[in-house]
C-alpha positions as CSV (number, residue, x, y, z in Angstrom):
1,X,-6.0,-24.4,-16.4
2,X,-7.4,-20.9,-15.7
3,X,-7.5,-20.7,-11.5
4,X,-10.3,-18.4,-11.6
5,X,-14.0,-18.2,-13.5
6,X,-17.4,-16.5,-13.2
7,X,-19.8,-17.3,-15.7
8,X,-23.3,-15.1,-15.7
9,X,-23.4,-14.5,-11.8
10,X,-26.4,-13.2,-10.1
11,X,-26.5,-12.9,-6.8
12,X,-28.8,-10.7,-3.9
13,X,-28.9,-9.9,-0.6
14,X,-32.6,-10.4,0.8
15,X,-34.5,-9.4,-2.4
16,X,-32.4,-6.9,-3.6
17,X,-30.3,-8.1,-6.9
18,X,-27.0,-6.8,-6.4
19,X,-25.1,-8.8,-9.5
20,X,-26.3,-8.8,-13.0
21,X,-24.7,-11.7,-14.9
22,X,-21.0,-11.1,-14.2
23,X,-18.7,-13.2,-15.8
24,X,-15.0,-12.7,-15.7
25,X,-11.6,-15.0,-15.3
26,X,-8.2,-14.4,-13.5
27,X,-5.2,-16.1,-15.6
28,X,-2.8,-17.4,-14.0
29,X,0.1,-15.6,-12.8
30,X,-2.0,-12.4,-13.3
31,X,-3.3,-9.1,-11.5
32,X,-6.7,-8.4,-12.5
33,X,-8.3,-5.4,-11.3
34,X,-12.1,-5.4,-10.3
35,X,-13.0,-1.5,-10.5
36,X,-15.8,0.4,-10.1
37,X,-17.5,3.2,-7.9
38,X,-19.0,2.6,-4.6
39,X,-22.1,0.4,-4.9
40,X,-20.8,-1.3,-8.6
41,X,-21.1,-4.4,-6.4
42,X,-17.3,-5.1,-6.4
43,X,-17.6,-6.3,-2.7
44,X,-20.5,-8.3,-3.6
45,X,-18.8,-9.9,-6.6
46,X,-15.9,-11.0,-4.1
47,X,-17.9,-12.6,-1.8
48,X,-19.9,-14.2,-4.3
49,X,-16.3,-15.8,-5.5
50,X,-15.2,-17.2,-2.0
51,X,-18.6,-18.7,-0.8
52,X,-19.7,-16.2,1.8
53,X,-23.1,-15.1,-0.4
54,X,-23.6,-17.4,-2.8
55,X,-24.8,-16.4,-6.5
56,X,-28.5,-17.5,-7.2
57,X,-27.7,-18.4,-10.7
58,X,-24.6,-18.2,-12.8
59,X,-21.5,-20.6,-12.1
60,X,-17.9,-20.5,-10.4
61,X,-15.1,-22.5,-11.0
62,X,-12.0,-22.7,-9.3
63,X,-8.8,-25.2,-10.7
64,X,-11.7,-26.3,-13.3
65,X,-13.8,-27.6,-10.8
66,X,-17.8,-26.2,-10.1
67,X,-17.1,-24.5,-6.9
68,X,-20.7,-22.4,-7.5
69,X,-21.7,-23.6,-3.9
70,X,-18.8,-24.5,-2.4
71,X,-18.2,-22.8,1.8
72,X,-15.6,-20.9,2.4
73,X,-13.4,-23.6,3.9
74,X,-13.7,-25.7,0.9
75,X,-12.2,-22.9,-1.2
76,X,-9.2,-22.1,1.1
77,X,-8.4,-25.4,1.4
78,X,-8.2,-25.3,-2.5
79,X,-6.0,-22.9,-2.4
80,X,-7.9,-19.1,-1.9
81,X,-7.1,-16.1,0.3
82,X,-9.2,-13.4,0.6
83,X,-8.4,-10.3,2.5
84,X,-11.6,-8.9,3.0
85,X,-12.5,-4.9,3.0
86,X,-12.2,-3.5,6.8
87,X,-9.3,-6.0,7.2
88,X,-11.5,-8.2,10.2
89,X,-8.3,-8.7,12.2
90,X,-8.5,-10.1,16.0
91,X,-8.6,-6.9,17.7
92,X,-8.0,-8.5,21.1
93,X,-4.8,-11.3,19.9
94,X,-1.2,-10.2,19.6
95,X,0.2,-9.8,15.9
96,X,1.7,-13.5,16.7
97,X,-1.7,-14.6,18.1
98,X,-3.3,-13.6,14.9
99,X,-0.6,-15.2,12.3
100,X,-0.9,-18.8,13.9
101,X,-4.8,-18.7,13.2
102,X,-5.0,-19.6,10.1
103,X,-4.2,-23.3,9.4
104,X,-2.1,-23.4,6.7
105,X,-1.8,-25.1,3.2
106,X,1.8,-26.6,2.8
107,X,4.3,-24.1,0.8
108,X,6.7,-21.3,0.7
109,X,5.0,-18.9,3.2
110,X,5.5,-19.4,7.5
111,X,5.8,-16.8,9.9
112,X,9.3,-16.0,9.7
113,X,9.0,-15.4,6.0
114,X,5.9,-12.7,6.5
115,X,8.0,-10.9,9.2
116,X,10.6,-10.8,6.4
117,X,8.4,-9.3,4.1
118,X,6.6,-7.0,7.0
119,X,9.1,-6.0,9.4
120,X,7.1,-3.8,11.4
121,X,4.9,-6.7,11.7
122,X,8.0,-8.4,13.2
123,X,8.8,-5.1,15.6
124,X,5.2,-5.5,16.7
125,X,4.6,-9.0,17.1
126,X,3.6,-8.4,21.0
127,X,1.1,-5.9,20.6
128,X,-2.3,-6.5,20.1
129,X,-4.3,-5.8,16.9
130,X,-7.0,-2.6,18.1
131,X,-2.7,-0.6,18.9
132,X,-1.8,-1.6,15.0
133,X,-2.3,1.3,12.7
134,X,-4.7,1.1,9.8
135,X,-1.6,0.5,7.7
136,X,-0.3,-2.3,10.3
137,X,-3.5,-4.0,10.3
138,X,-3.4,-4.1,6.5
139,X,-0.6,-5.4,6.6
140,X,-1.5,-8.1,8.8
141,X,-4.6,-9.1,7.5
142,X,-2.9,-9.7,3.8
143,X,-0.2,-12.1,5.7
144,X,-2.6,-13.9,7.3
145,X,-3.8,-14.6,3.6
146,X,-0.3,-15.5,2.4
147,X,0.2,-18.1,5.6
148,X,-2.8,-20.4,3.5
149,X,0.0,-20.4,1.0
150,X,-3.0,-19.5,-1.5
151,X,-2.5,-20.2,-5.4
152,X,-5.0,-17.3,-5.7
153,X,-5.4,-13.8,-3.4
154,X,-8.3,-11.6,-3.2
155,X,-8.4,-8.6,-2.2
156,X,-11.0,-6.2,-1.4
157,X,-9.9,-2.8,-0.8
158,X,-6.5,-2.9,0.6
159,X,-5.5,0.7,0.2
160,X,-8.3,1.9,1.9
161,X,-7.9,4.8,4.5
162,X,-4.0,4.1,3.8
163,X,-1.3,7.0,3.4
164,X,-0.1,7.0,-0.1
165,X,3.5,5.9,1.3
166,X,1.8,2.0,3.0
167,X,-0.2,2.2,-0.3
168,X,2.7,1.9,-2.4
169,X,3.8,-0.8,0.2
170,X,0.6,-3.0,-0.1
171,X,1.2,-3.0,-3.7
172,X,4.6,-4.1,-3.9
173,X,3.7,-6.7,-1.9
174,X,0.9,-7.9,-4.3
175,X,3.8,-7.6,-7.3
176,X,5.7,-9.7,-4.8
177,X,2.5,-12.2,-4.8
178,X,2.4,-12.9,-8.4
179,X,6.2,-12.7,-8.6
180,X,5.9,-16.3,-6.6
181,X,3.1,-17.5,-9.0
182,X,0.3,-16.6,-7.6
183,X,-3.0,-15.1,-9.1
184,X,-4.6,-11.9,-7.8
185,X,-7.7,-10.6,-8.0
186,X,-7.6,-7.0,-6.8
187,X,-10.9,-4.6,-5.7
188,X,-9.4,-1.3,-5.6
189,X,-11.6,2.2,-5.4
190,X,-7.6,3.8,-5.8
191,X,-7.9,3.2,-10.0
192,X,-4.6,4.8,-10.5
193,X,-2.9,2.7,-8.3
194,X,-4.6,-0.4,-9.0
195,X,-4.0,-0.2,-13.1
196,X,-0.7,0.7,-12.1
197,X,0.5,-3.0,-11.3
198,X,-2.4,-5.2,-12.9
199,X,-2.4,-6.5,-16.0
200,X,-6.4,-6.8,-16.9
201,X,-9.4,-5.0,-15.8
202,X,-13.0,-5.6,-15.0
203,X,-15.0,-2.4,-14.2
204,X,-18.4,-2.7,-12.8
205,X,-21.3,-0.4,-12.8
206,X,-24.5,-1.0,-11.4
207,X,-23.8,-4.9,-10.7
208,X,-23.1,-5.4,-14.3
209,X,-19.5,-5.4,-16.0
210,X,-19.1,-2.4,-18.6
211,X,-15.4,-3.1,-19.4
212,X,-13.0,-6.1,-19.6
213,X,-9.3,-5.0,-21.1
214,X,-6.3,-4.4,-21.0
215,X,-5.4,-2.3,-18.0
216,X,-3.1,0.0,-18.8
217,X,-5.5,1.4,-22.1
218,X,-7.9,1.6,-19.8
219,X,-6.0,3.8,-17.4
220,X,-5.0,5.8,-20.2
221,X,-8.6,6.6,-20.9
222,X,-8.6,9.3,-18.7
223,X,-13.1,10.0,-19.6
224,X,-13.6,6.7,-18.9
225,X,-11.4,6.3,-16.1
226,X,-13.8,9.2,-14.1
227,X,-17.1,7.8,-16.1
228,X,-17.1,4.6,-15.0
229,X,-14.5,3.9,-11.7
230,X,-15.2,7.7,-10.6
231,X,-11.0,8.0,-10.0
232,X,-9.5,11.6,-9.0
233,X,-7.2,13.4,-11.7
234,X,-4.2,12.7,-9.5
235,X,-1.2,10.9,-11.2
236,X,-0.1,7.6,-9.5
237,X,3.6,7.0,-9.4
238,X,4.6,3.6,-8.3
239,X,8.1,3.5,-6.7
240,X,10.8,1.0,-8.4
């Protein structure tokens, strides 16, 4: 059963159509990256997926089942995180305040496990979220999505404003997600990086998808890497 579908989405804010009949899937046990430059409507697309604004037309599916107008809570209960762009962290809670928010779905992932996986998390557990560097928060915010023990992850931007060295940290720790079965679904402006560790891609432009494929070809398609995801020349070397 494919976790994840779109079929034909459209969706607006107010008047403004922001989603031109995107359709794509996340496999399971995948990393597909949804790529684009800034306005493509990758955000958008994201939100459409978890409930938060709603396609006019088009349908989702989640597990199999019609999800299309589903809330939020109905989809995390079923099993998706989302880590949303700008992180949304409680900025007035402790680190520990803001890992026992989330009510979590039975499974593999508790608090002691994310310190594991985020020790500075662990060394910083006391302190409240607005003294957390951008990195820290990041952090954060994607183990608060791991707590729901999610069978999918979204993420919209997580190496935004990052240094390249918590980049390459985020990243391993979505390899890690799919290492324990999950499926990710990964909004990334940082193309490199992103077609680095996923295994498809989706590129939008203009709220429509111009590419589904493979992601490494597409990476290696260095005019249509800048033509259609607007990436920078620079080589991106994930660390073993």
């Amino acid at each position: 059963m494919i976790p994840l579908q779109a079929d034909n989405l459209h969706t607006y804010y107010g008047k403004s159509h922001i989603l031109h009949g995107v359709s794509l899937e996340l496999r399971e046990g995948e990393i597909v990256a949804l790529l684009g430059r800034n306005g493509a409507g990758k955000t958008t697309t994201l939100r459409s997926l978890i409930g938060l604004t709603p396609p006019k037309t088009g349908t989702i599916r989640v597990f199999g089942e019609d999800t299309t107008h589903f809330p939020p809570y109905r989809l995390a209960a079923m099993g998706l995180g989302y880590v949303p762009e700008g992180r949304r962290i409680f900025t007035n809670l402790t680190v520990e305040e803001n890992l026992k928010v989330p009510q979590g779905r039975p499974g593999n992932w508790d608090i002691p496990r994310v310190y594991k996986l985020f020790p500075r998390l662990a060394e910083r557990k006391f302190n409240k979220g607005s003294q957390l560097s951008g990195g820290e928060q990041e952090m954060l915010s994607i183990a608060r999505a791991l707590l729901l023990n999610p069978r999918v992850l979204m993420l919209d931007e997580p190496s935004q404003g990052l240094a390249p060295l918590i980049v390459e940290q985020v990243f391993q720790v979505v390899i890690a997600a799919r290492a324990e079965g999950m499926s990710v679904l990964l909004v990334e402006q940082n193309v490199r990086a992103a077609v680095a560790i996923a295994d498809r891609a989706y590129v939008l432009e203009d709220g429509k998808v111009v590419f589904e494929g493979d992601a490494a070809t597409f990476g290696k398609d260095e005019e249509r890497v800048r033509a259609l995801a607007g990436a920078s020349a620079e080589k991106w070397d994930m660390v073993d």
